[in-house]
C-alpha positions in Angstrom: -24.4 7.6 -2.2 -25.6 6.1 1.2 -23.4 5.6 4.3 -25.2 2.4 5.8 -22.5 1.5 8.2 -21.8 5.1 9.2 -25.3 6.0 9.5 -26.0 2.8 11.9 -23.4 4.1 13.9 -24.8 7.4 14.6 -28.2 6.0 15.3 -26.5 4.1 18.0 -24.1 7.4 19.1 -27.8 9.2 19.6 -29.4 6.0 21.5 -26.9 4.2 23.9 -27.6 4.4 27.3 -24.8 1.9 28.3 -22.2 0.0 27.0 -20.7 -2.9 28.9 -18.7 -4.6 25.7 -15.4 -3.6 23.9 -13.9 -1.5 23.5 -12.7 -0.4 27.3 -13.4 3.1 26.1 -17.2 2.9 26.2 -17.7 5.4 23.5 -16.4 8.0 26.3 -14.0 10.6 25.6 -11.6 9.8 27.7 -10.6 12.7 29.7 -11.6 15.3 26.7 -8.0 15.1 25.1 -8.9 15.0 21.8 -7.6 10.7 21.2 -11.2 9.3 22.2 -13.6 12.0 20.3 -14.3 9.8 18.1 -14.9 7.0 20.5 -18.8 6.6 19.6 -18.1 5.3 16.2 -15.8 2.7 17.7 -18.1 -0.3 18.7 -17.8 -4.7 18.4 -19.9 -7.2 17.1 -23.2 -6.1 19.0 -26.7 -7.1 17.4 -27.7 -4.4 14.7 -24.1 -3.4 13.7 -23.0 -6.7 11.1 -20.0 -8.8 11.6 -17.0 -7.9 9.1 -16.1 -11.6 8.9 -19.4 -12.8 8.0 -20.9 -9.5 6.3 -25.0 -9.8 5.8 -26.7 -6.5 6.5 -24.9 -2.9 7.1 -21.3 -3.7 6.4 -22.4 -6.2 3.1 -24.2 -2.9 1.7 -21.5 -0.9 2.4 -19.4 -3.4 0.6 -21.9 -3.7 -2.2 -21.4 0.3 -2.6 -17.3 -0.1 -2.7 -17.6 -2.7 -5.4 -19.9 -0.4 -7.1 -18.2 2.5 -7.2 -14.8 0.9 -8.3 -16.1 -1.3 -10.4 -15.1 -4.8 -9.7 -18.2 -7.5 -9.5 -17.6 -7.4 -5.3 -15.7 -6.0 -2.8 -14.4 -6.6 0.5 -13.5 -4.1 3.1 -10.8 -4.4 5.5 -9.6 -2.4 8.6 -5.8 -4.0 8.6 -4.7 -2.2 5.3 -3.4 -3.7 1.9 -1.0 -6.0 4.0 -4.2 -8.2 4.9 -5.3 -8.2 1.5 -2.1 -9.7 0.2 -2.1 -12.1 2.2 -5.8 -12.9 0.8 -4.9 -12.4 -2.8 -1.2 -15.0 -2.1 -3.7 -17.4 -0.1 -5.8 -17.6 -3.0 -3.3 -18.2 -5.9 -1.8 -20.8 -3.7 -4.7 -22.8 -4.1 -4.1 -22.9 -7.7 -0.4 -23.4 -7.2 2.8 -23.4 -4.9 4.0 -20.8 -7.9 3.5 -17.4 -8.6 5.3 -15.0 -10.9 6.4 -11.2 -9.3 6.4 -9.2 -12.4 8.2 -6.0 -11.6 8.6 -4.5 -8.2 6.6 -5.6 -5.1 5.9 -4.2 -2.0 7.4 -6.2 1.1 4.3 -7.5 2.0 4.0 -9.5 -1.1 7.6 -11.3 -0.7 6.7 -11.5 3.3 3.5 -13.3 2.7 4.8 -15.9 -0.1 7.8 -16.4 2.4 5.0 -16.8 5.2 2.6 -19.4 3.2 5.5 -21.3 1.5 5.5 -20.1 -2.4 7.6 -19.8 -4.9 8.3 -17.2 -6.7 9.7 -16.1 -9.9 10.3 -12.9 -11.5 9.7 -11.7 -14.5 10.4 -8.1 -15.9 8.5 -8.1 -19.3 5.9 -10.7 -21.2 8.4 -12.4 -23.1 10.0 -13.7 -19.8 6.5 -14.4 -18.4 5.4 -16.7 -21.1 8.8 -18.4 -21.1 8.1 -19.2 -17.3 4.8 -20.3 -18.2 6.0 -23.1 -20.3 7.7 -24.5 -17.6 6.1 -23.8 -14.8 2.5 -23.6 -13.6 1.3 -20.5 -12.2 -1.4 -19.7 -9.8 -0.8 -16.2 -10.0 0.8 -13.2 -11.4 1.3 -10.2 -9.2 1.8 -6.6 -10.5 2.2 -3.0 -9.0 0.0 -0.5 -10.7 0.5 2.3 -9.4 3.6 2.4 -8.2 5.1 4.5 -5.4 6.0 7.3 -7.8 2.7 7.3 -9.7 3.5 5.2 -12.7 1.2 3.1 -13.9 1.1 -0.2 -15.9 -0.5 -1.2 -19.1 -2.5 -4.1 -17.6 -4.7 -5.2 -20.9 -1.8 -7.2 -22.2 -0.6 -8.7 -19.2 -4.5 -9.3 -18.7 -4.8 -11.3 -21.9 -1.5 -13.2 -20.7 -2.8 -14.2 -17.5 -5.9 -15.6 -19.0 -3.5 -17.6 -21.6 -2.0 -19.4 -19.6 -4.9 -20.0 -16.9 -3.6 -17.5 -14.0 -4.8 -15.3 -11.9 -4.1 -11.3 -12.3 -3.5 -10.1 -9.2 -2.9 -6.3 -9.0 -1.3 -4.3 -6.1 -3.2 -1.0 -7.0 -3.0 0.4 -3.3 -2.2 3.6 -3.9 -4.8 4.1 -6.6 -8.0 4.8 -4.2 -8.6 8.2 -5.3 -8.4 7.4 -9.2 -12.3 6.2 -9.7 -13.4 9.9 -8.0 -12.1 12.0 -11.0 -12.1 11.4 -15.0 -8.6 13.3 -14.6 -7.0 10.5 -12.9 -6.4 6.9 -14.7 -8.2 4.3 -14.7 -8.4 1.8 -12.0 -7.4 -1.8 -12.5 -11.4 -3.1 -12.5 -11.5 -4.2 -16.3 -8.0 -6.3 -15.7 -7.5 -7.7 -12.2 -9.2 -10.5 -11.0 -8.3 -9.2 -7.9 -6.9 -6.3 -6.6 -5.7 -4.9 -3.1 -6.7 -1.5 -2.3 -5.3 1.2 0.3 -8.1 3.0 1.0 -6.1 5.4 3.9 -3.4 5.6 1.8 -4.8 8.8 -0.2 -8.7 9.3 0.9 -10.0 10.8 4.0 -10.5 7.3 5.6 -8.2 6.3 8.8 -4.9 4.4 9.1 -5.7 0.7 8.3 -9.0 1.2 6.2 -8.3 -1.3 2.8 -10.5 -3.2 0.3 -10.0 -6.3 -2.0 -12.0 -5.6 -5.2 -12.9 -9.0 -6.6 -14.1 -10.5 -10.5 -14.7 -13.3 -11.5 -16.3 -16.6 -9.6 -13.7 -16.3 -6.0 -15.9 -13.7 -4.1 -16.7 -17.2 -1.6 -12.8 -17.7 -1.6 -12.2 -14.5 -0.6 -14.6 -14.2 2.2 -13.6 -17.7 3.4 -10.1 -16.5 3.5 -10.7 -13.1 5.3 -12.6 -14.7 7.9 -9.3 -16.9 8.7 -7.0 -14.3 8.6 -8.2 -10.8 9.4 -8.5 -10.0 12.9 -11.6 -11.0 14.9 -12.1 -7.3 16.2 -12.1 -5.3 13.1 -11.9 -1.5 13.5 -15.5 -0.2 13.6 -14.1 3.5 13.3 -11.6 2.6 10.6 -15.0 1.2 9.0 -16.9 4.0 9.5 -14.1 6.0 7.7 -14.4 4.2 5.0 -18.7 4.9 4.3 -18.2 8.3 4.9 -15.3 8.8 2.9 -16.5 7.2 0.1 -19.7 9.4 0.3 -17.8 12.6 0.7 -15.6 11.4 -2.7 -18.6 10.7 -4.5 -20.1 14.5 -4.0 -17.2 15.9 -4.0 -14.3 14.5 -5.9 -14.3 15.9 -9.6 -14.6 19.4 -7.9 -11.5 18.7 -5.8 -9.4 17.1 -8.1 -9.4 19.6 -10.9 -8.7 22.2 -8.2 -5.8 19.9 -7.0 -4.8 19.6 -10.5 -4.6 23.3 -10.8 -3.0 23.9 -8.0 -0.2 21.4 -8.8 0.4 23.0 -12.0 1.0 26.2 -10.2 3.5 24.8 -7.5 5.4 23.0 -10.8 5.7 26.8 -11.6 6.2 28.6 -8.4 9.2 25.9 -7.1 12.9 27.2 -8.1 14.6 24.5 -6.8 14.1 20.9 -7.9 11.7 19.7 -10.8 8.4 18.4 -10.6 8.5 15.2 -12.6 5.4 14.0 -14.9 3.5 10.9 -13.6 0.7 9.4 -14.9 -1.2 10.8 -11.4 -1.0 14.1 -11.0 -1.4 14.4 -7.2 1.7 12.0 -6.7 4.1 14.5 -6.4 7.7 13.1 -7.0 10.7 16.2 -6.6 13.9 15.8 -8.7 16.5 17.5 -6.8 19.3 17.1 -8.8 22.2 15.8 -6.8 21.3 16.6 -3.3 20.4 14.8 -0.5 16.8 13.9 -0.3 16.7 12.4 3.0 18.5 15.4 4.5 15.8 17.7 3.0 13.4 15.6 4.5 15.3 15.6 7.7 14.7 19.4 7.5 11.3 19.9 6.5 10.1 17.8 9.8 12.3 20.1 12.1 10.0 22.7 10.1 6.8 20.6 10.8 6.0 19.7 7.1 5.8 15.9 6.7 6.9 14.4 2.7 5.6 11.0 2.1 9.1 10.1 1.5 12.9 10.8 0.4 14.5 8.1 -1.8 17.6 9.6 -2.8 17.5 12.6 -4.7 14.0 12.7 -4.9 11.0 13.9 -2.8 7.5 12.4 -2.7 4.3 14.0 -1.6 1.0 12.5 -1.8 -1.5 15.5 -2.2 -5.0 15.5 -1.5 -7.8 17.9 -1.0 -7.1 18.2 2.0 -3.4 19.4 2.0 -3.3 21.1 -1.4 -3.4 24.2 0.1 -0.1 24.3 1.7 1.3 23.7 -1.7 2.3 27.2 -2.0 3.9 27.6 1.5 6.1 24.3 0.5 7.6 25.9 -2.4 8.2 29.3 -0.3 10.0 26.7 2.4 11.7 24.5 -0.1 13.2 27.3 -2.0 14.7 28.6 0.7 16.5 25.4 2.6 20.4 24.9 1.6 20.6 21.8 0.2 23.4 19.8 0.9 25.2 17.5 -2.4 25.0 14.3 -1.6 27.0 11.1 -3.5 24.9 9.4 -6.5 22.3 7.2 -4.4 23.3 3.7 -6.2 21.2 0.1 -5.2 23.8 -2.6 -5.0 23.6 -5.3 -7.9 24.2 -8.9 -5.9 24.7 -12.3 -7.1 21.6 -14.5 -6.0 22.2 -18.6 -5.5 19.6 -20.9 -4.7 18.7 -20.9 -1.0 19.8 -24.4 0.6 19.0 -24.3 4.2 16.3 -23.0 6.1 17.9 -22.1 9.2 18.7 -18.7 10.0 21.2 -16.7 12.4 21.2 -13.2 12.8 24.4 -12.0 12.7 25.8 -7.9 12.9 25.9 -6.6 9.1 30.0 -6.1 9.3 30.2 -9.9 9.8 27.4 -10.6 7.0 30.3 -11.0 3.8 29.8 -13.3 1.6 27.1 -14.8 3.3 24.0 -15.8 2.0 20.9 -13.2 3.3 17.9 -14.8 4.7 15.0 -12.2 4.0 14.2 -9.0 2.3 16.0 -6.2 3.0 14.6 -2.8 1.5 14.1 1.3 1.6 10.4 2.3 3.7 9.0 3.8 1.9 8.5 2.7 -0.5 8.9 -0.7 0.5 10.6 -2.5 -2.2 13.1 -4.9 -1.4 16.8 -4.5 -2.8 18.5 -7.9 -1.2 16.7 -10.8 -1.7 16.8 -14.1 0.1 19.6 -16.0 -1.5 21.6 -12.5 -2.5 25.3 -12.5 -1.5 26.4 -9.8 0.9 28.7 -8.3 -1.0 31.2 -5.1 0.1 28.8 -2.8 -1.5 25.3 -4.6 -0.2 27.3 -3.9 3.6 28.5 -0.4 2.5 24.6 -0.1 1.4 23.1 -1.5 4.3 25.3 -0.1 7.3 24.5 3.6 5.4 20.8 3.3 5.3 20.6 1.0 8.6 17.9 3.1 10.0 15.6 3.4 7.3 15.3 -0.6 6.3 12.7 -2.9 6.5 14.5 -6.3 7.1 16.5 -6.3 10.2 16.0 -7.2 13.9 17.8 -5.8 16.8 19.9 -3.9 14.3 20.9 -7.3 12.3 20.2 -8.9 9.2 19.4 -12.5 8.9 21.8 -15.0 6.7 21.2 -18.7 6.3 23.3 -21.0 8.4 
């Protein structure tokens, strides 16, 4: 498959005499430590290189390819992850209406962005409660996580059929499913359902921090561009870009071959590890560790001390994201893992709280011990994997203190230390 943006940008590495725009770097490597080597890929707006927000020429063909190769009708690439793209997709169904349904977990950025652009939202936890809320409401948008932060994965053809019942949009938080469309191992992505869906690109491809994409069906591709170009920053990441047309490439030539290796080599850690058990997901290279009882974060604690970085610890379990490019050090993991200590740990509970109508508006933030019985004023949550546990409206209750004071310094949520509760 062809790099167009990536290509451009090495014809212009070979041919620049001088560069007197941004970024301040120049395309120099600053002082040879190793942070600016990739400086020549990082450019601006100049004539010949396209314009993100208004893509015509090398980035559109490069976004032509993404939608291509994931199958949606059109694409849109983004250098400010799948936070940006949320706040396209919420933008979007707003202009169908103030409501939109949440059904099942979402990420923070989903409840931040409705909170942000003023929507409402209702849950909804299977279809029967979906098409109860339908009667009564009317819904611009259903939002869904598929996969989730674990690797599970949602059956999207009946919600699908919902959606277009009752005249919504499908909008599907697939963020961490990048790598899916590069091996016939993997499941499906969400391009015969959604009618849009948010992609993390960096999230599990060889593409840099920040690199995402909106896959788009149906007749909003003009919507969507019209709504990237007002929110998404006016100095998109040219390198992040770049990342993104040469990773897709590399995936493309490459990615059966890696991924039945990486399934192999899976299989054979599941073996080799003694302690803990590998659970089954739906995608294989999400690799979520059962440790019965012990204290996740505390093993995760450890394996940094050791240098070996987990995705995350949430509770008892441990999650690795593995890719081609780390599968090798499978077999060293299991060597370290089975030989750490692991400390028991009390039963990781999420506090159950009663939820009231917000009233006000206004917000104080006020030290957790003196939060009681008051009403919280955002989402509080575990990062990763970013799902909120205290709602606005929740009640502080003993155990939603006891929860938050434990976890303090792993929440999304607070500021300064504090949470936020409605005056």
């Amino acid at each position: 498959m062809a790099r167009p943006l990536y290509d451009r940008l090495k014809e212009y590495a070979d041919k620049v005499k001088a560069r007197f725009c941004m970024p301040g770097h120049s395309g120099i490597d600053v002082e040879e430590e190793r942070l600016f080597s990739a400086s020549v890929f990082d450019w601006t707006e100049v004539e010949g290189l396209d314009n993100l927000l208004d893509s015509s020429e090398v980035i559109l063909q490069s976004e032509k390819n993404l939608a291509k190769r994931y199958g949606y009708k059109h694409a849109l690439m983004l250098t400010e992850g799948a936070t940006i793209a949320m706040q396209i997709a919420i933008n979007v169904a707003k202009r169908r209406s103030e409501n939109v349904v949440a059904y099942g977990d979402m990420h923070k950025s989903f409840w931040s962005a409705c909170s942000l652009f003023n929507l409402k939202v209702f849950i909804a936890d299977n279809l029967e409660e979906l098409q109860s809320l339908a009667k009564e409401k009317n819904i611009g948008g259903i939002f869904v996580t598929s996969p989730d932060y674990f690797g599970n994965v949602k059956n999207l053809k009946d919600l699908s059929d919902m959606a277009k019942k009752i005249g919504a949009l499908l909008i599907v938080d697939e963020a961490h499913s990048a790598h899916f469309v590069y091996s016939s191992l993997l499941p499906d992505n969400a391009h015969e359902y959604a009618d849009i869906a948010l992609v993390g690109m960096h999230k599990t491809l060889p593409v840099f921090g920040g690199g995402g994409m909106i896959g788009i069906n149906g007749k909003i591709y003009e919507e969507c561009r019209m709504i990237r170009a007002m929110l998404h920053s006016t100095s998109p990441s040219y390198l992040i870009m770049a990342s993104i047309d040469y990773g897709l490439d590399l995936m493309e030539r490459k990615g059966e071959m890696y991924y039945a290796e990486l399934k192999k080599r899976v299989q054979d850690f599941s073996q080799k590890l003694k302690k803990g058990k590998v659970l089954d997901t739906r995608d294989f290279s999400r690799v979520v560790i059962k440790f019965e009882g012990k204290d996740c974060y505390e093993l995760n604690h450890i394996l940094s001390q050791k240098g070996i970085f987990a995705e995350t610890a949430y509770g008892d379990t441990l999650v690795l994201i593995v890719t081609p490019f780390n599968m090798d050090k499978l077999d060293m993991l299991a060597d370290v893992l089975d030989n750490i200590e692991l400390k028991d740990s009390e039963k990781f509970v999420l506090p159950i709280l009663k939820h009231q109508d917000v009233l006000g508006s206004e917000i104080e933030l006020v030290d957790i011990l003196d939060a009681e019985g008051r009403q919280c004023g955002g989402e509080i949550g575990i990062y990763p994997p970013g799902v909120p546990v205290i709602h606005k409206g929740d009640i502080f209750d003993e155990e939603a203190v006891l929860f938050v004071k434990k976890y303090k310094n792993r929440l999304f949520g607070l500021a300064s230390g504090k949470v936020a509760v409605i005056k």
